[in-house]
C-alpha positions, 0 to 999 in steps of 0.5 A, spaced: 230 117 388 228 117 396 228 109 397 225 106 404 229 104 409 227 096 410 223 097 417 218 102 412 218 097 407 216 091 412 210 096 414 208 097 406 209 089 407 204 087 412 199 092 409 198 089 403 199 082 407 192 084 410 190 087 404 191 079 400 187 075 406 181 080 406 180 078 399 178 072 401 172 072 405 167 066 408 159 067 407 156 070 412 149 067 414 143 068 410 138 074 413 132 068 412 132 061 408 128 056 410 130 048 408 123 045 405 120 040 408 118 036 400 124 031 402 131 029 401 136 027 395 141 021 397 148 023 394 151 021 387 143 020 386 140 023 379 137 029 382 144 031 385 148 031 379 141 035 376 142 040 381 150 040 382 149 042 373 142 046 374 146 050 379 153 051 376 149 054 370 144 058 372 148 064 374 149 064 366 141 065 365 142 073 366 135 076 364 140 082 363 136 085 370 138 081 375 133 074 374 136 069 373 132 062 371 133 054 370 131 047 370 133 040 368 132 032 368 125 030 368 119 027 371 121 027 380 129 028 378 128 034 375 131 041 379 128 048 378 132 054 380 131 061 380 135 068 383 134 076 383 137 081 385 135 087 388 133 091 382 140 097 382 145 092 384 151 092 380 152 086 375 159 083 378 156 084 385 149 081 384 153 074 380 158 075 386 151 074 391 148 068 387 155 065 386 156 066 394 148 063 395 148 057 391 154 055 395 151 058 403 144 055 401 147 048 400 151 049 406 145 050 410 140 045 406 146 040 405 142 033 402 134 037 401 130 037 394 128 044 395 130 051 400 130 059 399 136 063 403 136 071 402 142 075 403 138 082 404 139 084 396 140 077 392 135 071 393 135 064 391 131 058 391 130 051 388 125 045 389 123 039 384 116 043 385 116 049 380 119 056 382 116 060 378 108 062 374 105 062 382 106 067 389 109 063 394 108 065 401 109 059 405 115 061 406 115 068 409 120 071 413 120 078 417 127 082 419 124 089 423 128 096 427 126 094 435 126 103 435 119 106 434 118 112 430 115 118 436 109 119 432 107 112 430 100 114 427 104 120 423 108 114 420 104 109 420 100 114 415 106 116 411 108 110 410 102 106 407 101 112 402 108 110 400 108 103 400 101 103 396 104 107 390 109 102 389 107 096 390 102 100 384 109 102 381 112 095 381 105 091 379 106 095 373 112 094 371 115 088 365 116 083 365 123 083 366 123 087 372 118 089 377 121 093 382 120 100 385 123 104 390 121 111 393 121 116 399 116 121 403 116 125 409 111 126 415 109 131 418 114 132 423 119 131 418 122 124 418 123 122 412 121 114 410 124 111 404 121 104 402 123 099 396 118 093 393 120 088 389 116 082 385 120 076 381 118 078 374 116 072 371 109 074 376 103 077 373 101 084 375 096 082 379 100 076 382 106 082 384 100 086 387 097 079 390 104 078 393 106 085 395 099 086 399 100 079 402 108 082 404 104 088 408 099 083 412 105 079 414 107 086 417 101 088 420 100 081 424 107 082 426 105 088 431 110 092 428 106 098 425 110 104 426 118 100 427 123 105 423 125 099 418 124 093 417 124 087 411 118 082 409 121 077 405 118 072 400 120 068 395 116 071 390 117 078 393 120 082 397 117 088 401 122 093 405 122 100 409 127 104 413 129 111 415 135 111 411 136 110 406 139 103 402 139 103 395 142 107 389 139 110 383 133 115 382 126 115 387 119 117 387 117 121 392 111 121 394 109 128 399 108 128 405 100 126 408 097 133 412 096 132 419 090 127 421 083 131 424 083 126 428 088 122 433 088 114 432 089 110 438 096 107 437 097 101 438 100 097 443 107 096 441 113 094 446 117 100 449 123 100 445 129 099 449 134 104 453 140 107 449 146 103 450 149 106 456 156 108 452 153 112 448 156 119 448 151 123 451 152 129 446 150 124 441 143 126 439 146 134 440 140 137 435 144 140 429 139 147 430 141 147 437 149 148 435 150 155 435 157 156 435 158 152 429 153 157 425 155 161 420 150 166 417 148 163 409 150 170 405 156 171 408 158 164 406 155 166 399 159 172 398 165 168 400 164 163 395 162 170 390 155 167 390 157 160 388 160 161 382 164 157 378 170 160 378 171 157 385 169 150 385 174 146 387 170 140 385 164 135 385 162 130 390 157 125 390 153 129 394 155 136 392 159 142 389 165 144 393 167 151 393 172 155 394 171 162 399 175 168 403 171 170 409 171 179 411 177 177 416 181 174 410 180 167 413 180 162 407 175 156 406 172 151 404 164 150 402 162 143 401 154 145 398 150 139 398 145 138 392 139 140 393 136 134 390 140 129 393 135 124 396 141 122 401 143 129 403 139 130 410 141 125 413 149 125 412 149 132 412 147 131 420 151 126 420 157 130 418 157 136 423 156 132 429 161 127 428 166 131 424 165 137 430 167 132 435 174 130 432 181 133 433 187 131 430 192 133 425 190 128 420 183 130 420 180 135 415 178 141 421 170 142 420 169 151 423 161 151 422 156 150 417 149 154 415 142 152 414 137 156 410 131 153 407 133 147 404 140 150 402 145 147 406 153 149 407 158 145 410 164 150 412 172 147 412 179 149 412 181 150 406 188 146 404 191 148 399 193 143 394 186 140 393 186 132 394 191 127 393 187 123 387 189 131 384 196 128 384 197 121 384 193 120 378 196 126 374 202 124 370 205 131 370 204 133 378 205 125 380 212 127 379 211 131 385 211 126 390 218 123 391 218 116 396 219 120 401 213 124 400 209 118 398 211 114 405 209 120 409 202 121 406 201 114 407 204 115 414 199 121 416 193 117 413 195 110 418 195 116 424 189 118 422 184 112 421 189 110 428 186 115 432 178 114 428 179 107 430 183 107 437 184 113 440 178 117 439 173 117 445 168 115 439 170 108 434 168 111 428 169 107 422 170 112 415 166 107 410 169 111 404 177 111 404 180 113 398 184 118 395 179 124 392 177 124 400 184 125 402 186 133 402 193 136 403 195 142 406 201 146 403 205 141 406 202 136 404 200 133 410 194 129 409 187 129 411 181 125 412 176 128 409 167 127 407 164 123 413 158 124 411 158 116 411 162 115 417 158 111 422 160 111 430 160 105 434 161 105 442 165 102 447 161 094 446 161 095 439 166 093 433 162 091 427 155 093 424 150 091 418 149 097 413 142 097 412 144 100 405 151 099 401 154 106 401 162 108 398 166 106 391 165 100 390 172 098 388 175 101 394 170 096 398 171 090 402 168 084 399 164 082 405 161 091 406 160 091 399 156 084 397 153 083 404 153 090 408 157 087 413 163 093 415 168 093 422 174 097 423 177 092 418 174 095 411 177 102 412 183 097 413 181 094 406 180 101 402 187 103 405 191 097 402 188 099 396 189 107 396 198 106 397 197 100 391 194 106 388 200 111 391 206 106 389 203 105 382 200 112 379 193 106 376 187 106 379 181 100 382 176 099 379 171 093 378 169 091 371 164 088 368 165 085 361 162 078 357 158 076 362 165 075 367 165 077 374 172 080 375 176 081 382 178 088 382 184 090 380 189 096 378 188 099 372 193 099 366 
């Protein structure tokens, strides 16, 4: 057996060194609080020790969908708290969120009887007033996109008619969750998806009430037709956005006709200019790619129409496929489903990027094909499938001696090198793990599936996801509880894939007995 020389031992060394210190992570700001203004506790008082209690236990309130709620004491001592989290947020990551909200909040509103802070997908908030039975909107708090949509009225328009129906479809749920989320198209194709969500301990008339409050606060704002935005209440929340930002299944609402008759815009600030780093190719039109088109039936007939016979494997968005052009030239077609809510967008944001990256440790993108609401993304074909095929089966895992494992690791660090550093661009993969690494018939590796990259220019180094993409177990604490993401969490997903190569075992985060757990190899 191939043992490292010392020198590839250390390097293995400071990787998982990175690895430990990133586990720990400081909260990072509140997107909103607000310190109320109902007065202030002194230290060792009887409503501290009620609130030091109230706030130890009320991440053990779990209505089973993301409320929690608990008072103690009596009379001016007594504490009420409530939390939620985002309607489809994982059990683990949401009691991470609260647990972290409890300590930032106390942070910011050191020594004062009642505060609200918001992360963006978990809420918090105590007071010797009660919590909950009551819409509050005293404390409101808007986050908005400074860009405008090109045709404001058209999104204005979509945009209601969606909101309308769920905040409709939140109002009537149970009174366990209230939450509802959705997607439609305007006419000129630009796709809007939108997420309510009330407290549930409202009524549905109160849900509703809070909600319609929500949308005034963003119409008084003069942010009709900004591409996103939040309205935050401590009763409700009510958010839209471009791109997607949450999980699970949507409701789509169809696309309002074209109006007869043309509003008056409103009088909106002009969005600011680009940044001046940016590439200038980067809002290359996809339909405008001409060299990089395929014609669709001949990609069909590659792939013997599709058939099962060459499908490689599943992904989140798609089938892969197996295919050999008319000039014998093999590849692989990546077919995104066509019910996949998230496909447009990372579809575009695939073969753009992917067509501008050269290097040897990069999966090679030839061309892709449109055909109505068929869309094909077309690779090189590497042979010996991806390395999860290998590192987690016990038979072909004996495959991979040391030396084999350190080169592979070896390939994958020059190839996030040249992503992070060496490209013209800085893009940052956000899916790292070992399913997106391929292997050509020498097993060099290859970085695969960019549909969740994201690219940064020169004056740029970290960002804030508007919705948390990727596998969790491959994720850096502070991307998957806050969506905060920079060149360090590929680095955090990195550590965790040669843990997988040394051990053959895989990452994943449990959830058992109500007991958040670290992620951790599994036996």
């Amino acid at each position: 057996m191939f043992i490292p020389a010392g020198k590839h031992l250390s390097w293995i060394f400071l990787t998982f060194t990175h690895l430990i210190n990133t586990i720990t992570v400081a909260q990072p700001d509140f997107r909103y609080y607000v310190c109320g203004d109902g007065g202030n506790y002194t230290r060792n008082s009887t409503y501290q020790r009620n609130l030091d209690t109230t706030l130890s236990d009320l991440p053990l309130t779990n209505s089973g969908l993301g409320f929690f709620n608990l008072s103690g004491g009596q009379g001016n001592n007594r504490v009420n708290s409530a939390a939620l989290c985002q309607g489809d947020m994982e059990p683990d990551l949401c009691l991470a969120c609260i647990n972290d909200s409890i300590i930032k909040l106390r942070e910011v509103c050191p020594n004062q009887k009642e505060a609200v802070g918001y992360y963006g997908r978990c809420l918090l908030k105590y007071s010797d007033a009660a919590v909950t039975g009551n819409i509050q909107t005293n404390d409101s708090g808007i986050v908005i996109n400074v860009k405008s949509a090109s045709n404001v009225d058209q999104f204005i328009g979509a945009l209601d008619s969606l909101m309308d129906k769920l905040k409709a479809d939140a109002a009537a749920g149970g009174s366990l969750l209230k939450f509802a989320t959705g997607n439609t198209t305007t006419s000129d194709f630009m796709t809007i998806y939108g997420l309510v969500q009330c407290t549930p301990d409202l009524s549905g008339t109160q849900c509703s009430d809070c909600l319609e409050f929500a949308h005034g606060e963003y119409v008084a704002s003069g942010s009709g037709g900004k591409i996103g935005g939040t309205i935050f209440l401590p009763t409700c929340r009510y958010s839209y956005d471009i791109q997607r930002f949450f999980n699970g299944s949507t409701l789509v609402i169809p696309a309002p006709p074209p109006p007869i008759l043309q509003a008056t815009p409103p009088v909106l600030p002009p969005p600011p200019p680009p940044p001046a780093a940016a590439p200038a190719d980067e809002t290359m039109d996809i339909d405008n790619a001409e060299s990089l088109k395929y014609n669709f039936n001949m990609v069909r007939a590659a792939t013997n129409n599709f058939s099962e016979d060459n499908k490689l494997g599943q992904g989140g968005f798609g089938a892969v496929y197996k295919g050999m052009l008319a000039d014998g030239r093999e590849i692989a077609v990546k077919r995104l489903a066509k019910d996949s809510g998230q496909g447009e967008a990372e579809f575009k944001n695939e073969v753009l990027l992917v067509a501008r990256l050269q290097h040897r440790n990069l999966v090679r993108l030839l061309g892709f094909s449109l055909k109505g609401c068929e869309r094909l993304l077309v690779y090189e074909l590497l042979p010996n499938g991806s390395l999860d095929q290998f590192i987690f089966d016990p038979i072909r895992r004996t495959l991979l001696d040391w030396q084999k494992r350190y080169n592979i690791i070896k390939g994958i660090s020059r190839g996030l090198l040249y992503l992070h550093e060496e490209s013209r661009l800085m893009i940052i993969h956000r899916d790292m793990k070992a399913s997106n690494i391929l292997l050509d018939s020498k097993m060099t590796p290859k970085i695969a599936d960019f549909g969740m990259a994201r690219l940064f220019n020169d004056e740029e180094s970290q960002g804030q996801a508007t919705r948390i993409v990727g596998t969790y177990g491959y994720m850096a604490p502070e991307y998957a509880l806050y969506g905060q993401f920079s060149v360090k969490s590929d680095v955090f997903s990195f550590g965790v894939l040669i843990l997988e190569m040394l051990t053959g075992m895989g990452m994943l985060a449990k959830w058992d007995n109500n007991k958040y757990n670290r992620f951790h190899i599994e036996d």
